[in-house]
N, CA, C and O atoms as a MOPAC input file, in Angstrom:
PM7 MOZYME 1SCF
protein

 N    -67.41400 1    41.46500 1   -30.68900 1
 C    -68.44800 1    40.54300 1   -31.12600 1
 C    -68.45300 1    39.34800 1   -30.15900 1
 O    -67.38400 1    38.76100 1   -29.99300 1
 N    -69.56300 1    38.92500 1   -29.49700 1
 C    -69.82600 1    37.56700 1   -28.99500 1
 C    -69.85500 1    36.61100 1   -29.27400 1
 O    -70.28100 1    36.34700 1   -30.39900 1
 N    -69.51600 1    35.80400 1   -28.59400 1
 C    -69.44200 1    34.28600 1   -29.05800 1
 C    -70.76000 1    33.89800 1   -29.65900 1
 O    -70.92100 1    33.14700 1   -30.62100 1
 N    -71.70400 1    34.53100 1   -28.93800 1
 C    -73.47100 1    33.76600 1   -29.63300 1
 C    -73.35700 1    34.83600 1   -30.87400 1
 O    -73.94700 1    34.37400 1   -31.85000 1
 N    -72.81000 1    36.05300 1   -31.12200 1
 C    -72.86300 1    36.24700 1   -32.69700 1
 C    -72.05900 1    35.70300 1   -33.52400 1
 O    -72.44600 1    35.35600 1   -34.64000 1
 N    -71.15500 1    35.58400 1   -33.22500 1
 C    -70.39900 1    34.40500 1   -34.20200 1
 C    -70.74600 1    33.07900 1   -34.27000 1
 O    -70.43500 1    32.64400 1   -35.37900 1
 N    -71.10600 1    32.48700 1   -33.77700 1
 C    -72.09100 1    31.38800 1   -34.18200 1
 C    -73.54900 1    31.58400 1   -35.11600 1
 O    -74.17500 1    30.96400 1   -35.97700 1
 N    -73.65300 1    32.99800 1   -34.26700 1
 C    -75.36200 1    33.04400 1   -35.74000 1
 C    -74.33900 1    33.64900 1   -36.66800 1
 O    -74.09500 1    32.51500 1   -37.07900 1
 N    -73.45200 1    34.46200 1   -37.42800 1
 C    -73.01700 1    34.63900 1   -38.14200 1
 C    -72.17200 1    33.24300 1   -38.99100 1
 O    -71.93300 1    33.32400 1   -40.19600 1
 N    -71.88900 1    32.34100 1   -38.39100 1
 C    -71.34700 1    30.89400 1   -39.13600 1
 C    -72.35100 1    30.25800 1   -39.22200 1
 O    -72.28100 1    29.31600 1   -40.01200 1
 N    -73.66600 1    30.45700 1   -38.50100 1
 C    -74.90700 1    29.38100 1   -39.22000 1
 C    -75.66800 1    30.15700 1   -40.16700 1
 O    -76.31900 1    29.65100 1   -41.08100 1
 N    -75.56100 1    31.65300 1   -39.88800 1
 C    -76.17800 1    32.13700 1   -41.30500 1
 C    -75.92800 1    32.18300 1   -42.81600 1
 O    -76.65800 1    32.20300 1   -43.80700 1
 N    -74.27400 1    32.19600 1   -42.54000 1
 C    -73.41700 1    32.01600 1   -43.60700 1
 C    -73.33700 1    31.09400 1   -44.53200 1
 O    -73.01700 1    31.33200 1   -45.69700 1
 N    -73.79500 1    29.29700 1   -43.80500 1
 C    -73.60700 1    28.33800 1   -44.41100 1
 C    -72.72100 1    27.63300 1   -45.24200 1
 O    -72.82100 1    26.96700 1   -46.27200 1
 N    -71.54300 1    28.09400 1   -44.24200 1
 C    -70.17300 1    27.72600 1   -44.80500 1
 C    -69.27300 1    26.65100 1   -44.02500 1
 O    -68.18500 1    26.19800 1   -44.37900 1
 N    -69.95000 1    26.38500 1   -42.96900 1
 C    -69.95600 1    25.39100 1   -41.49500 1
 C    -70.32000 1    24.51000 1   -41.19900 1
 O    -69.72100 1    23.78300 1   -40.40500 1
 N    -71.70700 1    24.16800 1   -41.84500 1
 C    -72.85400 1    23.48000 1   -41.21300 1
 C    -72.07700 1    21.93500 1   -40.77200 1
 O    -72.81300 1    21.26500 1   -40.04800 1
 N    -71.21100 1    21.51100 1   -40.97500 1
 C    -70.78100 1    20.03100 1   -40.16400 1
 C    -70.07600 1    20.69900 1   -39.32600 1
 O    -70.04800 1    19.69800 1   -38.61000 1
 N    -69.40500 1    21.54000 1   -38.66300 1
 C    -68.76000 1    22.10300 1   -37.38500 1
 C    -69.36800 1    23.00700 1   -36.45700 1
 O    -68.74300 1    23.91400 1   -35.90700 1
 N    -70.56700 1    22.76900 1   -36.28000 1
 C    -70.93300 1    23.71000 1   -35.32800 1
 C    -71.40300 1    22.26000 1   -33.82100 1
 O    -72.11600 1    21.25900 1   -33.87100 1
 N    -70.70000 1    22.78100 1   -32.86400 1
 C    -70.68900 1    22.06800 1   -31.56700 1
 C    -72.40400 1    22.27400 1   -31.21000 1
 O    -73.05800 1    23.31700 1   -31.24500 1
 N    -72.88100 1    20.78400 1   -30.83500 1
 C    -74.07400 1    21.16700 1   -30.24300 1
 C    -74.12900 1    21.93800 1   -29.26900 1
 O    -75.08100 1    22.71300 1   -29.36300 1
 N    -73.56100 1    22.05700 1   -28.43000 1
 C    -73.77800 1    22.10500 1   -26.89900 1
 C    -73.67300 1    24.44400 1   -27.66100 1
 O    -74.47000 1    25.11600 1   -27.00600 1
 N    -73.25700 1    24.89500 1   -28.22500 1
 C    -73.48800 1    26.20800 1   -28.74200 1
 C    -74.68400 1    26.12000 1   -29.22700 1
 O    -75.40300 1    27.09700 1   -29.01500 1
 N    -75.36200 1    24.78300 1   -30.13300 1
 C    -76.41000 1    25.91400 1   -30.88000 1
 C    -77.13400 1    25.57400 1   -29.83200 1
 O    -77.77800 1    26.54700 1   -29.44100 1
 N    -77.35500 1    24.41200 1   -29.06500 1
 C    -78.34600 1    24.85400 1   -27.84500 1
 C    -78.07400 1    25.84600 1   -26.96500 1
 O    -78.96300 1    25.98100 1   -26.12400 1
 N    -76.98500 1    26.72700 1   -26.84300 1
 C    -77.29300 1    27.98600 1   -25.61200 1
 C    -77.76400 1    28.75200 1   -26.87200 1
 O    -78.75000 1    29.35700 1   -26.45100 1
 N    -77.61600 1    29.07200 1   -28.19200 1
 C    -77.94800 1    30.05300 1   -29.19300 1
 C    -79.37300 1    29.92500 1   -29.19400 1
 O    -80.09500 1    30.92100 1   -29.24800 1
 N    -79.80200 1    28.80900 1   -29.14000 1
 C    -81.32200 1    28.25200 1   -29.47100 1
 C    -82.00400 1    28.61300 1   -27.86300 1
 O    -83.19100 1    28.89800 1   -27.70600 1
 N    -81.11900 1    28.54300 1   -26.88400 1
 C    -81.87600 1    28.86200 1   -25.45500 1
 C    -82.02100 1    30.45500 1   -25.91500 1
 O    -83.09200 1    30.96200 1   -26.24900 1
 N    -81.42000 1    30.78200 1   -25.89500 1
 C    -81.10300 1    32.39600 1   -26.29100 1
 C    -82.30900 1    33.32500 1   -27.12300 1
 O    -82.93100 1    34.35500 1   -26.86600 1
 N    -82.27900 1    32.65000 1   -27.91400 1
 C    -83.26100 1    33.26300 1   -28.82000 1
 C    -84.74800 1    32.81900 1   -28.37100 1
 O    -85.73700 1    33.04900 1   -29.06600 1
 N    -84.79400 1    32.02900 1   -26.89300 1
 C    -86.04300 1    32.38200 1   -26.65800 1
 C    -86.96700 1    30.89600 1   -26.81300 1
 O    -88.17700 1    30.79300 1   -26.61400 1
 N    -86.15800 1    29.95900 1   -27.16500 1
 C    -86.91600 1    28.38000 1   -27.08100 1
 C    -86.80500 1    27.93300 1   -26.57400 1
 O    -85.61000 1    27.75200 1   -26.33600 1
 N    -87.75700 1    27.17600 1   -25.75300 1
 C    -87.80700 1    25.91200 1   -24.88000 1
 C    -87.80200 1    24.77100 1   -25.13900 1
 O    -88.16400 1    24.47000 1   -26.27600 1
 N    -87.44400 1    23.81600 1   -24.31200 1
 C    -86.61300 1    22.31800 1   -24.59800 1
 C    -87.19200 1    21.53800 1   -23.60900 1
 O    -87.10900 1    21.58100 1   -22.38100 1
 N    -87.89900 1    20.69000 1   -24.50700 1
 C    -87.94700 1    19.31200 1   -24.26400 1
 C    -87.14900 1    18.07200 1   -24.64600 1
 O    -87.08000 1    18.04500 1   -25.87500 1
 N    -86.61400 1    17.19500 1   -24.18500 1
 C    -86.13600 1    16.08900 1   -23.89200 1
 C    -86.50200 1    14.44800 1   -24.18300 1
 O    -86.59800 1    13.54800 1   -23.34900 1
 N    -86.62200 1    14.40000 1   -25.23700 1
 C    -86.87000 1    12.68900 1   -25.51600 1
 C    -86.00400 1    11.65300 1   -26.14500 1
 O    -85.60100 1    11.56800 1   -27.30400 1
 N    -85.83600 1    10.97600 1   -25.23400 1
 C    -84.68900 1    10.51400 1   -25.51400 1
 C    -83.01400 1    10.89900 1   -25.78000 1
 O    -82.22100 1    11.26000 1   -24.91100 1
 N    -82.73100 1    10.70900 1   -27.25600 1
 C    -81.59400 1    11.42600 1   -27.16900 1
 C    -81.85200 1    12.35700 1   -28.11200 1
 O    -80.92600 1    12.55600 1   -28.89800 1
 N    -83.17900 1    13.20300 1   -28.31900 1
 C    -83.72200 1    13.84800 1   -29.00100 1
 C    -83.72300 1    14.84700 1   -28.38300 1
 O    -83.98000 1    14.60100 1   -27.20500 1
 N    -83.50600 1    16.25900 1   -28.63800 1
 C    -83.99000 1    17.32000 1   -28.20600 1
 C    -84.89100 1    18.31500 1   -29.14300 1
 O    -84.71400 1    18.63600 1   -30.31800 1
 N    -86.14400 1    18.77400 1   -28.01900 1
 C    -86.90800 1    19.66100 1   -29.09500 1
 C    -87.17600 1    20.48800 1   -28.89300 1
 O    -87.67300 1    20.68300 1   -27.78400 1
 N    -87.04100 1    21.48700 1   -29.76500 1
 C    -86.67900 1    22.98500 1   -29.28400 1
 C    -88.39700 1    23.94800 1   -29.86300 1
 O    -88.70400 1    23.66500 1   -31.02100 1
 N    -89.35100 1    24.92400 1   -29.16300 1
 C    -90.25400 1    25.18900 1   -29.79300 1
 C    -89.83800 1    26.67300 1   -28.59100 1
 O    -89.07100 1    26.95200 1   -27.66900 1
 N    -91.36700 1    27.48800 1   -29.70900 1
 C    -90.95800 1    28.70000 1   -29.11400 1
 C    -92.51100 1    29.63100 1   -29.78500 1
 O    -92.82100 1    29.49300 1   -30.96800 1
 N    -93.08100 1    30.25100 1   -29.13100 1
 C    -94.21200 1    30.89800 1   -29.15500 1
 C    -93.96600 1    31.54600 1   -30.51900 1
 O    -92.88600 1    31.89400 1   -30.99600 1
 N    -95.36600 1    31.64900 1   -31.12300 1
 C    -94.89700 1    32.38300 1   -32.69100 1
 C    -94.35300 1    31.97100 1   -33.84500 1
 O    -94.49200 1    32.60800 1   -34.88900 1
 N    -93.41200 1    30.41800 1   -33.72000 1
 C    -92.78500 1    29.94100 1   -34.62200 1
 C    -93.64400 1    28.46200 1   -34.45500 1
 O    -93.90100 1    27.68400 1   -33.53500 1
 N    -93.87900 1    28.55000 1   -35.68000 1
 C    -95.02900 1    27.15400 1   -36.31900 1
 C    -93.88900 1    25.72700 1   -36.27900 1
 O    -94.16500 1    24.60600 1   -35.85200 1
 N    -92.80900 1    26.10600 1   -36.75500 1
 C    -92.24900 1    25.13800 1   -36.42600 1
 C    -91.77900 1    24.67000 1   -35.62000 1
 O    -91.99400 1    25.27400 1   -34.56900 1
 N    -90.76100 1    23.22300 1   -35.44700 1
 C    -90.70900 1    22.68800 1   -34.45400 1
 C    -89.00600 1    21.77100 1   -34.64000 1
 O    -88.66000 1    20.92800 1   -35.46600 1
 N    -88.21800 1    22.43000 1   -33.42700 1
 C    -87.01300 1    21.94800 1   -34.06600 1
 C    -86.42700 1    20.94700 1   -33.15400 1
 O    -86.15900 1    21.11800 1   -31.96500 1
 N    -86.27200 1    19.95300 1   -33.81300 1
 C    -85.73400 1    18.40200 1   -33.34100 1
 C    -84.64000 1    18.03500 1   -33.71100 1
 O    -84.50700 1    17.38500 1   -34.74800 1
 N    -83.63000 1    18.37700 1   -32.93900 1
 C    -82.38900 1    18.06900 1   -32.92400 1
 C    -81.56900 1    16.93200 1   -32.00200 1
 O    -82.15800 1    16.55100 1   -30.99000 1
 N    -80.50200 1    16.47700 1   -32.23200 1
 C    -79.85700 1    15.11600 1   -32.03900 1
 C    -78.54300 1    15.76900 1   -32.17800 1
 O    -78.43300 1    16.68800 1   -32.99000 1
 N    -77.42000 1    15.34600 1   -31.39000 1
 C    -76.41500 1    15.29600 1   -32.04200 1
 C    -75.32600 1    14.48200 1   -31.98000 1
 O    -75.06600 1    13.92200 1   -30.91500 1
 N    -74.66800 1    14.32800 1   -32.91200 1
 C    -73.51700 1    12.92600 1   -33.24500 1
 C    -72.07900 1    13.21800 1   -32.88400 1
 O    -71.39000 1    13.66600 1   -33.80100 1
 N    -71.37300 1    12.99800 1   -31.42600 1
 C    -70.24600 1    13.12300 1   -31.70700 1
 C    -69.94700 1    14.55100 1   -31.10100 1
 O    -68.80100 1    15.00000 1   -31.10600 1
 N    -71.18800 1    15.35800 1   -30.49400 1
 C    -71.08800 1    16.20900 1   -30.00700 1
 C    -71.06300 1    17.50100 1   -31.05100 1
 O    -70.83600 1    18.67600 1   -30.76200 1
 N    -71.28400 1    17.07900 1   -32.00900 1
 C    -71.52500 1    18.05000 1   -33.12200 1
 C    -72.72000 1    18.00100 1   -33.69600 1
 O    -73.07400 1    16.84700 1   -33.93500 1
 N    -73.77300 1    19.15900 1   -34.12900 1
 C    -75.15100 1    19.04500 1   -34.56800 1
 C    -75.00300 1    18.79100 1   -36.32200 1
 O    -74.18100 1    19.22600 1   -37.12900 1
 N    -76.03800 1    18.00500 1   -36.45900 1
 C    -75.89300 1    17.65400 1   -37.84600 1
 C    -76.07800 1    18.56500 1   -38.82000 1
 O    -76.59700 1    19.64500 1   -38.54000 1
 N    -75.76100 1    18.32600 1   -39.85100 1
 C    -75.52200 1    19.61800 1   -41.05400 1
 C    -77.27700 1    20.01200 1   -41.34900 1
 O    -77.58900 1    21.19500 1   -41.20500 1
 N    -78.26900 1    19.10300 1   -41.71400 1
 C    -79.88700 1    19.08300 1   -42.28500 1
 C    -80.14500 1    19.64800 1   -40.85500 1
 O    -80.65300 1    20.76400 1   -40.97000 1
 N    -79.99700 1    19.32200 1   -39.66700 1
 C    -80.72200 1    20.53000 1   -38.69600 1
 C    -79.74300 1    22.05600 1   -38.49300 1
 O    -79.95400 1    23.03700 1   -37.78000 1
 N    -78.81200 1    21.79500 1   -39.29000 1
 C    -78.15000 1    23.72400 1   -38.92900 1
 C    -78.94100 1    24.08600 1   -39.65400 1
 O    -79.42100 1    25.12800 1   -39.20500 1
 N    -79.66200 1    23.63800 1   -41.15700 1
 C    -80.03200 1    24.01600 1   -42.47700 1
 C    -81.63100 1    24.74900 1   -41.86100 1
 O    -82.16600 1    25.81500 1   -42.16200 1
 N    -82.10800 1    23.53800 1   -40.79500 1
 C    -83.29700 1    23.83100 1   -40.68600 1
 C    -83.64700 1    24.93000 1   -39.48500 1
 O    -84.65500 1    25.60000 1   -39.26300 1
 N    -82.47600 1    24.82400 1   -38.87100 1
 C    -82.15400 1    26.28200 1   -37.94800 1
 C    -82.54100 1    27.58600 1   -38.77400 1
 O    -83.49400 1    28.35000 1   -38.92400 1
 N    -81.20900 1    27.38300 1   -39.23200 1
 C    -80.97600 1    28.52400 1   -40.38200 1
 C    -82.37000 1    29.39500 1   -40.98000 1
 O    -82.71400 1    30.56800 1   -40.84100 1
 N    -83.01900 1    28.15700 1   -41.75100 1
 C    -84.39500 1    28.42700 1   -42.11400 1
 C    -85.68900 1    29.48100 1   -41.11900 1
 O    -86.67600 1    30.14400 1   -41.43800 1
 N    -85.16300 1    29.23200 1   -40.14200 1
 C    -86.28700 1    29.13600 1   -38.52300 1
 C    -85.64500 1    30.50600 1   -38.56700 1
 O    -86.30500 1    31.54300 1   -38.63400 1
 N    -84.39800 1    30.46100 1   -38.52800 1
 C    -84.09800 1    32.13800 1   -37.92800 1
 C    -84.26300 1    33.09100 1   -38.77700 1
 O    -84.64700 1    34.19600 1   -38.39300 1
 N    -83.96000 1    32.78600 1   -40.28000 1
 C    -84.56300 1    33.77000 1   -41.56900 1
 C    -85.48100 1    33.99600 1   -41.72000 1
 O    -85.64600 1    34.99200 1   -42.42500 1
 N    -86.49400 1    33.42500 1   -41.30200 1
 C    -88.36200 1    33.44800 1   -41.55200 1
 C    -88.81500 1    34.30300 1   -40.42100 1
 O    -89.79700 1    35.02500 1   -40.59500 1
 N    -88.18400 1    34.29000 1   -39.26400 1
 C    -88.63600 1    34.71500 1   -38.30800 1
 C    -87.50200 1    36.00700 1   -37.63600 1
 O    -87.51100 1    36.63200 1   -36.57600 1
 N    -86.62400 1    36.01400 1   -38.78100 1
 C    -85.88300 1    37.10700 1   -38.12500 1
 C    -85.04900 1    37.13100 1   -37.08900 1
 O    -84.46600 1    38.16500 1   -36.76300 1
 N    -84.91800 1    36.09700 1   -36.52100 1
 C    -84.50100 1    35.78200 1   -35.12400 1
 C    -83.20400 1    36.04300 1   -35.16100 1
 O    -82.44000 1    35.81200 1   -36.09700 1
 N    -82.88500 1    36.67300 1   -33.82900 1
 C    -81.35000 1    37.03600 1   -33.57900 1
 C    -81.05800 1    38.71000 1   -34.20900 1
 O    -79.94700 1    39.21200 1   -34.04200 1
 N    -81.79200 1    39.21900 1   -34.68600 1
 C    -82.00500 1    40.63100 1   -35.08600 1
 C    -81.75200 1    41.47000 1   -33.87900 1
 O    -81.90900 1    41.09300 1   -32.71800 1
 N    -81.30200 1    42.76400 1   -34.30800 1
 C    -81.38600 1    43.62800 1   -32.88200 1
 C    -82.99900 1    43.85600 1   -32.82200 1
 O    -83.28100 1    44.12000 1   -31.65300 1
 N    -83.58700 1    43.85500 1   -33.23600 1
 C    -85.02800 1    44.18000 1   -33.18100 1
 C    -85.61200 1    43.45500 1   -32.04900 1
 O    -86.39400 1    43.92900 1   -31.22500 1
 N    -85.09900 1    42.11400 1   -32.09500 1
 C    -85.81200 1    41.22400 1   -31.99100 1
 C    -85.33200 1    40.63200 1   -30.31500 1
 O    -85.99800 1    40.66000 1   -29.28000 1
 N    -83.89100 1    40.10100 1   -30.56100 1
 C    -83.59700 1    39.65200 1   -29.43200 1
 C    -82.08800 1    39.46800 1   -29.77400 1
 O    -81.53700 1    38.86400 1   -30.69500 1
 N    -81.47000 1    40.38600 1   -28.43900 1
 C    -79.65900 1    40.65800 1   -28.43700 1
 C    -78.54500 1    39.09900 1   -28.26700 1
 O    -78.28000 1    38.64500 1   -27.15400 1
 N    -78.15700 1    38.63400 1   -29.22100 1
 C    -77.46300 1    37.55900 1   -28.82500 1
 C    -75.96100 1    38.18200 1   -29.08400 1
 O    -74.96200 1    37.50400 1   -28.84300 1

């Protein structure tokens, strides 16, 4: 198992959400196919097909618990990270 599945397997789980290192869910979030923009100390992550729009920050070098939640959300709706879909 890979490191980028064990990370979608601890953000799917929701047993983590204050320990997940930013600097992972952004290669997980590069991974699955989103692009990043840069404002400030904001990062925003969007991606063809998905209505939403994910704006993340992180404190301490760790991503905050309400954006793993809203990850989480993004990848269940849309399936993301599926073998179907795209191999992480």
């Amino acid at each position: 198992m890979s490191q980028q599945d064990k990370l979608l397997d601890k953000i799917l789980s929701g047993t983590s959400d204050t320990d997940i290192p930013f600097a992972q869910l952004w290669q997980l979030l590069y991974t699955l196919g989103f692009e990043e923009r840069i404002r400030g100390d904001h990062r925003i992550f969007v991606k063809a097909d998905v209505e939403e729009i994910l704006n993340l920050q992180h404190k301490k070098g760790k991503a905050k618990s309400y954006q793993i939640k809203q990850v989480r959300a993004v990848i269940l709706k849309y399936k993301l990270g599926s073998k179907n879909n795209v191999s992480v």
